[in-house]
C-alpha positions as a LaTeX table, in Angstrom:
\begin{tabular}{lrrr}
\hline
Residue & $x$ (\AA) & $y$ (\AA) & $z$ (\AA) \\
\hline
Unk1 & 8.09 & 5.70 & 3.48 \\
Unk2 & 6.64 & 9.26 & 4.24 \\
Unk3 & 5.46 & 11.52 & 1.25 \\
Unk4 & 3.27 & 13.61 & 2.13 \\
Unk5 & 4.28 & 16.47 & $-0.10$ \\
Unk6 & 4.16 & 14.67 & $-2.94$ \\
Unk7 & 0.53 & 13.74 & $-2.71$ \\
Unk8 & $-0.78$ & 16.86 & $-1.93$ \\
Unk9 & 0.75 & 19.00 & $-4.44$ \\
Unk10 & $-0.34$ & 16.07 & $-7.15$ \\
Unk11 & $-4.30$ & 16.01 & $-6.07$ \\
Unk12 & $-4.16$ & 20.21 & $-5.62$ \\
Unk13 & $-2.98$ & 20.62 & $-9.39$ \\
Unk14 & $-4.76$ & 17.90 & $-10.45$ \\
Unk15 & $-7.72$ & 19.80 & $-8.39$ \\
Unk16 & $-7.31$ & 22.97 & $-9.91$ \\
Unk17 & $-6.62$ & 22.07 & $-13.19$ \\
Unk18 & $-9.93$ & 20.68 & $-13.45$ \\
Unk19 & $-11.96$ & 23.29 & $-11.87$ \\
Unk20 & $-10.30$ & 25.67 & $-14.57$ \\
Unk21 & $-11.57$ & 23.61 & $-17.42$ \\
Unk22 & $-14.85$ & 22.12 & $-16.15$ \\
Unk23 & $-14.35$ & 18.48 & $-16.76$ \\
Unk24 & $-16.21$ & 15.57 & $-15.07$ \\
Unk25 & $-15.92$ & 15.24 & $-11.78$ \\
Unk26 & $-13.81$ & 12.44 & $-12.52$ \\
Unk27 & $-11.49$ & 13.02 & $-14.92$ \\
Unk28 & $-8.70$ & 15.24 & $-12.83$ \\
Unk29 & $-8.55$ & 11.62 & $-10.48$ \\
Unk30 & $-8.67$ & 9.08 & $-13.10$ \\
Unk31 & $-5.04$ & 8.14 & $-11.96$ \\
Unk32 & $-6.73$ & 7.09 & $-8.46$ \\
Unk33 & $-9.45$ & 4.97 & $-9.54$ \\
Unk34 & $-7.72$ & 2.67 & $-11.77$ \\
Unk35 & $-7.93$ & $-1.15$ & $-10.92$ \\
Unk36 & $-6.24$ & $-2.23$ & $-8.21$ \\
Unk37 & $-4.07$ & $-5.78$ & $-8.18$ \\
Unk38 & $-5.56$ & $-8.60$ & $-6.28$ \\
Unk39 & $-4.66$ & $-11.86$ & $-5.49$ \\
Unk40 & $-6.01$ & $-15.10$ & $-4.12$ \\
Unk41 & $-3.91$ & $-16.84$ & $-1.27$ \\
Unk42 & $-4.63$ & $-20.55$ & $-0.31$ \\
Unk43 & $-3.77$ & $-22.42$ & 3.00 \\
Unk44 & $-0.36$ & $-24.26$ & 3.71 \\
Unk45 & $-0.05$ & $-27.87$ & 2.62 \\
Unk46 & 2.80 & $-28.54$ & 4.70 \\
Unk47 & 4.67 & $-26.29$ & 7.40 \\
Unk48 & 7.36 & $-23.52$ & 6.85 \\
Unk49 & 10.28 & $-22.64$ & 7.93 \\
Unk50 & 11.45 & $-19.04$ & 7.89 \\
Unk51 & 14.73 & $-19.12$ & 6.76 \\
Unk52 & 14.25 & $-17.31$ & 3.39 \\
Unk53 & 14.91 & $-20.14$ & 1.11 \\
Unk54 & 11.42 & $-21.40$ & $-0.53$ \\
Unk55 & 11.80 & $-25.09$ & $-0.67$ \\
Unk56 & 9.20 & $-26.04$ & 0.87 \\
Unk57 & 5.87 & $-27.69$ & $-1.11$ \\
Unk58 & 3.29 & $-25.03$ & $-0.87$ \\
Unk59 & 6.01 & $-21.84$ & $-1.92$ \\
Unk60 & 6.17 & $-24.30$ & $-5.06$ \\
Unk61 & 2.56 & $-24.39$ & $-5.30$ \\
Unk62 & 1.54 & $-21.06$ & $-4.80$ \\
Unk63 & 1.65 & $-18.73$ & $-7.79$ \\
Unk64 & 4.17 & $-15.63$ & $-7.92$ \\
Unk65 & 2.14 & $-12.48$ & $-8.06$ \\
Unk66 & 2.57 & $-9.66$ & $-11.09$ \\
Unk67 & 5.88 & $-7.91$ & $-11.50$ \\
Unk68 & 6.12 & $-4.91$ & $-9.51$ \\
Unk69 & 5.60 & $-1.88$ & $-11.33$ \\
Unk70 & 6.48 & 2.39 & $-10.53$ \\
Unk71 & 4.36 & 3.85 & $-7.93$ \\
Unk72 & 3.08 & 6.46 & $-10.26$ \\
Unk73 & 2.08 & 3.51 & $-12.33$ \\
Unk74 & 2.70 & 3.83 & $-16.10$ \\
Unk75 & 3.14 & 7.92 & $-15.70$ \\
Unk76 & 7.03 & 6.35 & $-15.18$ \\
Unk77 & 9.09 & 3.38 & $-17.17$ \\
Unk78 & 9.20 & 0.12 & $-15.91$ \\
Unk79 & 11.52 & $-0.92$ & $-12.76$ \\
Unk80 & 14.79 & $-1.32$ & $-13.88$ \\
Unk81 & 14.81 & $-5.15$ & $-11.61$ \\
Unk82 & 12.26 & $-7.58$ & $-11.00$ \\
Unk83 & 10.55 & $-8.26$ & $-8.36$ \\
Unk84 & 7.68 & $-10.51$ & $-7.14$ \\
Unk85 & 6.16 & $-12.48$ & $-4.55$ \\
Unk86 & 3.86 & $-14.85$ & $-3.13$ \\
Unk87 & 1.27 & $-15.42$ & 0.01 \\
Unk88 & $-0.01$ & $-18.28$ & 2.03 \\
Unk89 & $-1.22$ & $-18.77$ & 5.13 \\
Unk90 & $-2.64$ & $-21.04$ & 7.59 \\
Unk91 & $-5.16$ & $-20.51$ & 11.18 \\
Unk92 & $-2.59$ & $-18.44$ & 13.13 \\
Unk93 & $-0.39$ & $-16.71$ & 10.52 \\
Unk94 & 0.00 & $-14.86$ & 7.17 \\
Unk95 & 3.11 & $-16.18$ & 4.89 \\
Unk96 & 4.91 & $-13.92$ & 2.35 \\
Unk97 & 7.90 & $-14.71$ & 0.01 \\
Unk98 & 9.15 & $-11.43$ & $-2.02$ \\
Unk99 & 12.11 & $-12.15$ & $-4.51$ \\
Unk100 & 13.85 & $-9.37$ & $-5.67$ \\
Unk101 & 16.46 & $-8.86$ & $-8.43$ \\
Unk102 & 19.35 & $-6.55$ & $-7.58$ \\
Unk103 & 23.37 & $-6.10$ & $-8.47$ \\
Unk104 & 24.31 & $-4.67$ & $-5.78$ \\
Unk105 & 22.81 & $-6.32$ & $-2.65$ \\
Unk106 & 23.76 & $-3.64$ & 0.16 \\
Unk107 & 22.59 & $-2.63$ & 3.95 \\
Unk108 & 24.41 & $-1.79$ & 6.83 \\
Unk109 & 21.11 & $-0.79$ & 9.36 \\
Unk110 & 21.04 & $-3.77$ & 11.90 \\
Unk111 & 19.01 & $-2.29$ & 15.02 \\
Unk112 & 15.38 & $-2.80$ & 14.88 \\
Unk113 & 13.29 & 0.51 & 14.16 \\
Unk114 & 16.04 & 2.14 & 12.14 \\
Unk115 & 14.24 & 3.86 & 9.44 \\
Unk116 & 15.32 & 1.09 & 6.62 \\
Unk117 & 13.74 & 2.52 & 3.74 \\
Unk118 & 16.88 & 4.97 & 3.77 \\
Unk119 & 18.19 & 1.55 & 2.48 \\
Unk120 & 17.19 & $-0.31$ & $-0.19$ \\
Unk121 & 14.10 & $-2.06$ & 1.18 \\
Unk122 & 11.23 & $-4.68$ & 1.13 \\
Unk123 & 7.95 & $-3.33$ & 2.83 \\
Unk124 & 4.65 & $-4.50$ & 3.04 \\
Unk125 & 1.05 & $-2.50$ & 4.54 \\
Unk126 & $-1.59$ & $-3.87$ & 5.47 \\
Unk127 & $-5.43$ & $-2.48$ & 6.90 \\
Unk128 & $-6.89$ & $-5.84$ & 7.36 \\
Unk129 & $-10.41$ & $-4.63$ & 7.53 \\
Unk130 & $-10.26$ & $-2.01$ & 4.91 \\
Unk131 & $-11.71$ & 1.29 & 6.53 \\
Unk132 & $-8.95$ & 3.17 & 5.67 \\
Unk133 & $-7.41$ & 3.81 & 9.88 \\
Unk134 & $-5.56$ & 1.46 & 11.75 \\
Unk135 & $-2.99$ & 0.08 & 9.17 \\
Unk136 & 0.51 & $-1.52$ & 9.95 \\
Unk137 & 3.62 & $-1.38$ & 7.80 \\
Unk138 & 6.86 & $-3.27$ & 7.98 \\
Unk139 & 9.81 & $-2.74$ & 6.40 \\
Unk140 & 13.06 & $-4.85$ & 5.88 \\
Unk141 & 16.61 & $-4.69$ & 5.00 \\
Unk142 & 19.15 & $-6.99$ & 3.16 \\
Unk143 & 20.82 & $-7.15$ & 6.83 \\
Unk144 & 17.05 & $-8.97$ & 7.96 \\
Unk145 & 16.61 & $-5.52$ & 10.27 \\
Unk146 & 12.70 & $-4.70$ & 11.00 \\
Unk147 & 11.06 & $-1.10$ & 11.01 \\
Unk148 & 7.67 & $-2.28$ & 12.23 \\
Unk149 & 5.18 & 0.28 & 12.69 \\
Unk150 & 1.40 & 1.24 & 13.61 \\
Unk151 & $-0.43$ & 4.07 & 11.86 \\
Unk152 & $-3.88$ & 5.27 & 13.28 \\
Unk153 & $-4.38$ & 7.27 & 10.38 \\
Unk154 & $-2.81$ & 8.25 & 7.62 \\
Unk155 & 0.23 & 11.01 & 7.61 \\
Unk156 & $-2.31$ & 13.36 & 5.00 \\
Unk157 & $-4.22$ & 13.52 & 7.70 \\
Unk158 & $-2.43$ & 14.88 & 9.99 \\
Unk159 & $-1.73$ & 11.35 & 11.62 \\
Unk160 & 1.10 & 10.17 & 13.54 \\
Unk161 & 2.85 & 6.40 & 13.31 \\
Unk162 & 3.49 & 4.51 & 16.42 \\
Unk163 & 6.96 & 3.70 & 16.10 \\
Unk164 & 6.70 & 1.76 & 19.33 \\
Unk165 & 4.56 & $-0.88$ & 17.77 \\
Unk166 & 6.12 & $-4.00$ & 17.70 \\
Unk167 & 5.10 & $-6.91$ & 16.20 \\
Unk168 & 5.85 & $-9.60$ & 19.37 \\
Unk169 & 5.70 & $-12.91$ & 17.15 \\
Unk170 & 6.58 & $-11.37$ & 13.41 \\
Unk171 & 9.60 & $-13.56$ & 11.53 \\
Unk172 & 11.65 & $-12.78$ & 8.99 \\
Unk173 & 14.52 & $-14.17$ & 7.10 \\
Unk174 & 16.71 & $-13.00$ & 3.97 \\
Unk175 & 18.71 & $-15.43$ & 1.81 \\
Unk176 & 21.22 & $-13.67$ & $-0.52$ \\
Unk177 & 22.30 & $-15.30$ & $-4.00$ \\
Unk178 & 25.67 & $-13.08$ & $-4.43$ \\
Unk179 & 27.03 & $-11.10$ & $-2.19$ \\
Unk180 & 26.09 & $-8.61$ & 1.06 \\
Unk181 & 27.97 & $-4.69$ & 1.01 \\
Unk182 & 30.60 & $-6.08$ & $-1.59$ \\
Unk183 & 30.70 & $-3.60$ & $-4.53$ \\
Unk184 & 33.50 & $-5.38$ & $-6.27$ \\
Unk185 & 31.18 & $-8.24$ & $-7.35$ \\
Unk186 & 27.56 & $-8.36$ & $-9.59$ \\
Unk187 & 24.94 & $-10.28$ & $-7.45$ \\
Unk188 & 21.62 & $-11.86$ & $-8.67$ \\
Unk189 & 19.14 & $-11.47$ & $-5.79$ \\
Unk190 & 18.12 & $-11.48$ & $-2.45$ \\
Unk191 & 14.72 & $-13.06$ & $-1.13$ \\
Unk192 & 12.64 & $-12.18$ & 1.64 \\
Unk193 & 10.51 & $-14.64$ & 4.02 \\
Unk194 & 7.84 & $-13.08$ & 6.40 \\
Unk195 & 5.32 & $-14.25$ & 8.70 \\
Unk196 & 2.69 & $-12.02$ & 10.42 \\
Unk197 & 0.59 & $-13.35$ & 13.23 \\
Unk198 & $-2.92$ & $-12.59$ & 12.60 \\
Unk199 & $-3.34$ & $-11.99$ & 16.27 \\
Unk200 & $-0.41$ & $-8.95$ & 15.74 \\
Unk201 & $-2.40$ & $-7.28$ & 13.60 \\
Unk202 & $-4.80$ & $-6.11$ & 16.12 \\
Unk203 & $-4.66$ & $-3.77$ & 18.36 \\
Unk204 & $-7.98$ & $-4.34$ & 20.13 \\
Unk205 & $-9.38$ & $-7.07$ & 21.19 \\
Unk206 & $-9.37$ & $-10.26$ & 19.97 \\
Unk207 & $-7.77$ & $-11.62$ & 16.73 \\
Unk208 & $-9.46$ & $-13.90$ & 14.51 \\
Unk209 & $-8.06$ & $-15.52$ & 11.05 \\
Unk210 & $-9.61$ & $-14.89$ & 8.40 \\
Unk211 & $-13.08$ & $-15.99$ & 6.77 \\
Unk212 & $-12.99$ & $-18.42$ & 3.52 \\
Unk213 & $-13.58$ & $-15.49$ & 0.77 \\
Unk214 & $-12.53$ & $-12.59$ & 3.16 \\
Unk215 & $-10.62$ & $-9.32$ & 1.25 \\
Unk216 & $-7.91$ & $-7.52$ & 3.07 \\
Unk217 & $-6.25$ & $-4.23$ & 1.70 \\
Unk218 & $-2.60$ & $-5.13$ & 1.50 \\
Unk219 & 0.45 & $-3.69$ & $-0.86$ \\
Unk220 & 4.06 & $-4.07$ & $-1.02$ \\
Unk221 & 6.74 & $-1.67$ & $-1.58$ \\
Unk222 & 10.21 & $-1.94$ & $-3.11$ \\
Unk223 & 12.54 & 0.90 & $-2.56$ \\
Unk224 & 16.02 & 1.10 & $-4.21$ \\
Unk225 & 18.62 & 3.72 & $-4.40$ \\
Unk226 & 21.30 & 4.63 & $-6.99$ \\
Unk227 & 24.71 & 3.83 & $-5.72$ \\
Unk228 & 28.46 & 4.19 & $-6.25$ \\
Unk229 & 31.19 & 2.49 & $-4.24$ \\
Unk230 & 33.53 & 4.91 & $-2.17$ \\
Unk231 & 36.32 & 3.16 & $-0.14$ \\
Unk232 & 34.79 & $-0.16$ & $-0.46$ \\
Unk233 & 31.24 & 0.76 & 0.52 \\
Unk234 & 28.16 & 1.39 & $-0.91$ \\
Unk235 & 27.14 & 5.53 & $-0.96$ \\
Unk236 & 24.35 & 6.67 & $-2.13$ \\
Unk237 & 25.20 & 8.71 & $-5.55$ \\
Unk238 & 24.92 & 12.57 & $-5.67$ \\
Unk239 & 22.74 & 14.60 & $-8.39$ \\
Unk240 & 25.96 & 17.04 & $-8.92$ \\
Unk241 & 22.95 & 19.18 & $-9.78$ \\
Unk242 & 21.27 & 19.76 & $-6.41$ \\
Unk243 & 24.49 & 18.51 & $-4.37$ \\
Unk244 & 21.69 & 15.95 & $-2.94$ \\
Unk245 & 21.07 & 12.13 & $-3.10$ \\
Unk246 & 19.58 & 11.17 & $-6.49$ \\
Unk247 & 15.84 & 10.27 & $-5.45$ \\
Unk248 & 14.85 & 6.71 & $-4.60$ \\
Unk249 & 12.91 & 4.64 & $-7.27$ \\
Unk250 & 9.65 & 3.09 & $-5.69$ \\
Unk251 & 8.49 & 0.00 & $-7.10$ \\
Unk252 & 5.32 & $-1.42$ & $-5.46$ \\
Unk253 & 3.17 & $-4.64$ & $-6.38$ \\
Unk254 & $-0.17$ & $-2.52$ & $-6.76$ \\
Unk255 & 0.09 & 1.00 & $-7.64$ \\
Unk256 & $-1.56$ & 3.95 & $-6.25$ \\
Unk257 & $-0.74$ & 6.40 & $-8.82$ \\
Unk258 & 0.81 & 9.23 & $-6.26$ \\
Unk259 & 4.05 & 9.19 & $-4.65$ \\
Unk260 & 2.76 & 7.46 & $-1.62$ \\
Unk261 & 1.92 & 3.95 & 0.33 \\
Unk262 & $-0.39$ & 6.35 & 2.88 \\
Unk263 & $-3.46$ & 6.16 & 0.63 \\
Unk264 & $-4.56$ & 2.41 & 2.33 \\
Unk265 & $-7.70$ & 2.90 & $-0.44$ \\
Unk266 & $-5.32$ & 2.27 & $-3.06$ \\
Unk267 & $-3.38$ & $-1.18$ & $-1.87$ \\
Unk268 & $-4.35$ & $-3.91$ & $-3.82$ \\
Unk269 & $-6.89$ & $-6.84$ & $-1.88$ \\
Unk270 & $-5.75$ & $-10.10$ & $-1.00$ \\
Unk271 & $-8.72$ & $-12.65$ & $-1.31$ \\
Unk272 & $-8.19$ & $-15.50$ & 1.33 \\
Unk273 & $-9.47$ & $-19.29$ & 0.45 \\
Unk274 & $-9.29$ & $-22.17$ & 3.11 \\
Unk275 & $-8.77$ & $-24.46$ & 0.03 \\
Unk276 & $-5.38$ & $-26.03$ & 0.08 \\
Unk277 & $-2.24$ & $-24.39$ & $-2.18$ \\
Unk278 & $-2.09$ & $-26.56$ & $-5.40$ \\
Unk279 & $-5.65$ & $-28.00$ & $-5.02$ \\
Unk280 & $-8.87$ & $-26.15$ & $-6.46$ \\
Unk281 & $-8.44$ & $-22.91$ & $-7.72$ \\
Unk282 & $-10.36$ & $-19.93$ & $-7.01$ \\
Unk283 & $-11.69$ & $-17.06$ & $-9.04$ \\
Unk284 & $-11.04$ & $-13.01$ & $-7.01$ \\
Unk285 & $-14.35$ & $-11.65$ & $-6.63$ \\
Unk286 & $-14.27$ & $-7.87$ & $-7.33$ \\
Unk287 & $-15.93$ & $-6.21$ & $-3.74$ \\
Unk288 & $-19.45$ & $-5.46$ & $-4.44$ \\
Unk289 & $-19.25$ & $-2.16$ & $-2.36$ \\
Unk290 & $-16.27$ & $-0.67$ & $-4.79$ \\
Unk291 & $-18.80$ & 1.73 & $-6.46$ \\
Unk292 & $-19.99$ & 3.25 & $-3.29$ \\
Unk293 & $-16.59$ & 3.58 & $-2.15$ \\
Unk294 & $-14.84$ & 4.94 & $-5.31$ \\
Unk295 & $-17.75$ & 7.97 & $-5.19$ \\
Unk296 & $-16.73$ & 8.44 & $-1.24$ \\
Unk297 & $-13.15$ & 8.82 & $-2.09$ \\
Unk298 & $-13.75$ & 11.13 & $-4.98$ \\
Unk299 & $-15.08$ & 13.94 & $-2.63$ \\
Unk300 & $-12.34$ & 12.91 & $-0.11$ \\
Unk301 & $-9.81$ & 13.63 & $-2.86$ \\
Unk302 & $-11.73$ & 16.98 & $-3.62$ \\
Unk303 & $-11.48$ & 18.25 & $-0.30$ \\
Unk304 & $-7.97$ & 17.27 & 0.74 \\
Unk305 & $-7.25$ & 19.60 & $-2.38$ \\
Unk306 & $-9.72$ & 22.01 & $-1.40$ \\
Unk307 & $-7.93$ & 22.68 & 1.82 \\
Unk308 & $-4.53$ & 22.22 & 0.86 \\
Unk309 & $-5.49$ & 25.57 & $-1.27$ \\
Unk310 & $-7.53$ & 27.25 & 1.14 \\
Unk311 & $-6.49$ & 25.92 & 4.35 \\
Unk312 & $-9.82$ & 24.98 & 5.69 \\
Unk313 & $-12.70$ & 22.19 & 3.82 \\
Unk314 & $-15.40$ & 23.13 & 1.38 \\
Unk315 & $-19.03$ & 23.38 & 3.14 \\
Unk316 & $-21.03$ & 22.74 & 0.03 \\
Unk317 & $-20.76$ & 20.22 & $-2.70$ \\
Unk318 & $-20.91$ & 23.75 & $-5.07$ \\
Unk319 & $-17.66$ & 25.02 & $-3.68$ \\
Unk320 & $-16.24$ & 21.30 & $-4.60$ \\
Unk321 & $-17.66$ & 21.45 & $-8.21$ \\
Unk322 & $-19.11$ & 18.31 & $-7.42$ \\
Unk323 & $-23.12$ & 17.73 & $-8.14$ \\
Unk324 & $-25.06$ & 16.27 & $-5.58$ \\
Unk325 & $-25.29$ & 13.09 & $-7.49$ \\
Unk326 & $-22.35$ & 10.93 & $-9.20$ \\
Unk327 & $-22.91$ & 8.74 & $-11.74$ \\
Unk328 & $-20.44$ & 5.62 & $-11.15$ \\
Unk329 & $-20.49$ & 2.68 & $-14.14$ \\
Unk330 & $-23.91$ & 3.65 & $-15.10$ \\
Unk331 & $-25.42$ & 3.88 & $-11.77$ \\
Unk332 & $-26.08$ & 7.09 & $-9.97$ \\
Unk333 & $-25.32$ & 7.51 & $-6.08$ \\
Unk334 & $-26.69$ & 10.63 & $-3.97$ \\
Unk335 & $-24.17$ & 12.53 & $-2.21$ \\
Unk336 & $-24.62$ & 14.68 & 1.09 \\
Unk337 & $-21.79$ & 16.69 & 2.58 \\
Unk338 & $-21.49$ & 17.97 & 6.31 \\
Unk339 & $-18.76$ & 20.18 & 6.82 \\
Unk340 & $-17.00$ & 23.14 & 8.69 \\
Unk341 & $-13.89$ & 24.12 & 8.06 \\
Unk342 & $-12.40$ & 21.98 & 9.88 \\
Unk343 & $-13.54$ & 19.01 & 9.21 \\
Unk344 & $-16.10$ & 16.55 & 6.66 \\
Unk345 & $-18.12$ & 13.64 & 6.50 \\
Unk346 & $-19.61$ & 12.53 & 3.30 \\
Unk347 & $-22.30$ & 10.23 & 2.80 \\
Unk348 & $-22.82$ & 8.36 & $-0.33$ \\
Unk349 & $-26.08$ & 6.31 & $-1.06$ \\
Unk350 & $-26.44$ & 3.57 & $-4.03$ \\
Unk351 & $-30.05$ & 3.34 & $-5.62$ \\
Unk352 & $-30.61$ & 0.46 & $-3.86$ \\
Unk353 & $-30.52$ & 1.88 & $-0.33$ \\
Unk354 & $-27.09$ & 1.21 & 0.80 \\
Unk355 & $-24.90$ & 3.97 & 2.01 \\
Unk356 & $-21.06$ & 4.51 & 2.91 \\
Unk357 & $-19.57$ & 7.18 & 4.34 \\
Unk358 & $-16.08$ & 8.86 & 4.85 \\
Unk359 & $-14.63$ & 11.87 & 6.64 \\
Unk360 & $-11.65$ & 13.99 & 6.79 \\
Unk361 & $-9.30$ & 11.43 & 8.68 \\
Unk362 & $-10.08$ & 8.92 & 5.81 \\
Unk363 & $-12.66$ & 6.64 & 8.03 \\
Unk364 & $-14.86$ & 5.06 & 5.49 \\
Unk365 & $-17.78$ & 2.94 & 6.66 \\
Unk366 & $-21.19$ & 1.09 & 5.77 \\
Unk367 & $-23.97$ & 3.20 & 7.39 \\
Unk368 & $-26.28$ & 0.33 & 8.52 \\
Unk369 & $-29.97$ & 1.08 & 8.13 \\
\hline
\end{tabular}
């Protein structure tokens, strides 16, 4: 799901706005640094099978997730259907169950790489080591049809997706309760089953599976389309206003507060535990680096705005409105900014010595000392 336009036209007003009335440096972005979801995922008791029916012991176990919610967050009402989900996994694989609520269960895309999200869709992203590059998304239909793709970077910076990524061992399965591209009828729900190898989502080297206590960034997408029936088909409906497709609603587990799933800062963190699903439970532990990295992304924010306004990046903090320090949850963090106009790197440093840093493709990093 590409919206580019969307974000930059939100962080440029929300840029300018606050330059005109001299706020914090925070307040314009407050919509960008609110918590994030997070959930804890244990290992398999038993095996699965990927046939999108849950019956086995550990999908009983394991604990559905929060309702999805608008992308924009509470700026927009609540989804108009449920939907959830749930994660496991074991040494070779991540598991993911997604149930969705739905009346009208529809999709007619059945060749992998299709661009599904011009269907109603499930779609999940995932940067497994959280620096913001190198991110994969999948997407899938109520006809079980994959969009799998690789992103380098992110599309607001300029990046491209690998559309000939794909997944070799990735399984999926839908199970329908009603009925599939029959308008005459109501239906309940459909659910989707996933597994991701670990060792797909690498592109480099060697896969490993994850440490007991290791965070990835992960979030899941919902999009849904209003429909009509025309000659015994679903159609999308028509705004008799612009003579287009009514826009689709996007309803996402954690939300990012733009209209986009291309900020990976903003996916929600799945905590991994090697305990077993249904035996000791443990408590998310919020990442200790968050502060470091919400002061990095602040100036990132200010300069994709910068240049969306003056086509090239701010060479001084001063042209940002941004001091040289930030004061973060009652610490403060020293800021230094190299830049030309075509491109950044900031580097943030906490009081106790630690530093991060970020530049314009969105690379953020620990500087080791």
């Amino acid at each position: 799901m590409n919206k580019i336009l969307s974000y930059t036209t939100i962080i440029t007003l929300a840029f300018w706005a606050n330059t005109c009335l001299a706020q914090s440096p925070w307040s314009e972005f407050g919509h960008l640094f609110l918590p994030v979801e997070n959930y804890v995922a244990y290992q398999l008791d038993d095996s699965i099978q990927i046939d999108g029916v849950p019956n086995e012991a550990s999908w009983a176990k394991a604990e559905w997730s929060d309702d999805f919610v608008d992308i924009e967050g509470n700026r927009k009402p609540k989804p108009l259907y449920r939907t959830r989900l749930k994660m496991l996994w074991d040494e070779q694989n991540l598991y993911i169950l997604a149930e969705m609520e739905e009346p009208d269960i529809w999709a007619y895309y059945q060749q992998r790489d299709l661009v599904v999200f011009h269907e109603n869709d499930f779609e999940l992203f995932v940067d497994p080591d959280g620096d913001g590059l190198n991110y994969f998304e999948y997407e899938v239909n109520a006809q079980n049809t994959l969009f799998d793709l690789f992103l380098p970077k992110s599309y607001r910076s300029s990046g491209k997706a690998l559309i000939s990524y794909n997944s070799l061992d990735f399984e999926s399965a839908v199970s329908i309760d009603g009925s599939l591209n029959e308008p005459t009828d109501t239906d309940n729900k459909w659910t989707v089953e996933l597994k991701i190898p670990f060792a797909d989502l690498s592109m480099w080297g060697d896969a490993f599976p994850p440490k007991n206590g290791e965070q990835w960034r992960i979030n899941f997408s919902r999009v849904n389309w209003q429909t009509e029936a025309k000659d015994g088909q679903y159609t999308k409906k028509i705004n008799p206003a612009t003579g287009k497709s009514f826009p689709e609603y996007n309803w996402v587990w954690s939300a990012p507060g733009i209209i986009s799933m291309h900020a990976p800062e903003r996916y929600g963190l799945l905590q991994f535990s090697t305990n077993k699903v249904g035996e000791r439970p443990v408590a998310f532990s919020a990442p200790a680096d968050q502060q470091l990295r919400d002061c990095c992304w602040l100036v990132f924010y200010k300069q994709q705005a910068y240049q969306s306004q003056h086509k090239k990046y701010a060479q001084t903090l001063d042209e940002l409105g941004i001091p040289d320090s930030l004061v973060r949850n009652g610490q403060t963090f020293k800021l230094k900014l190299s830049a030309t106009p075509y491109q950044f790197t900031i580097l943030v440093t906490a009081p106790d010595g630690q530093a991060y840093a970020v530049n314009n493709d969105g690379y953020i990093h620990a500087i080791q000392k």
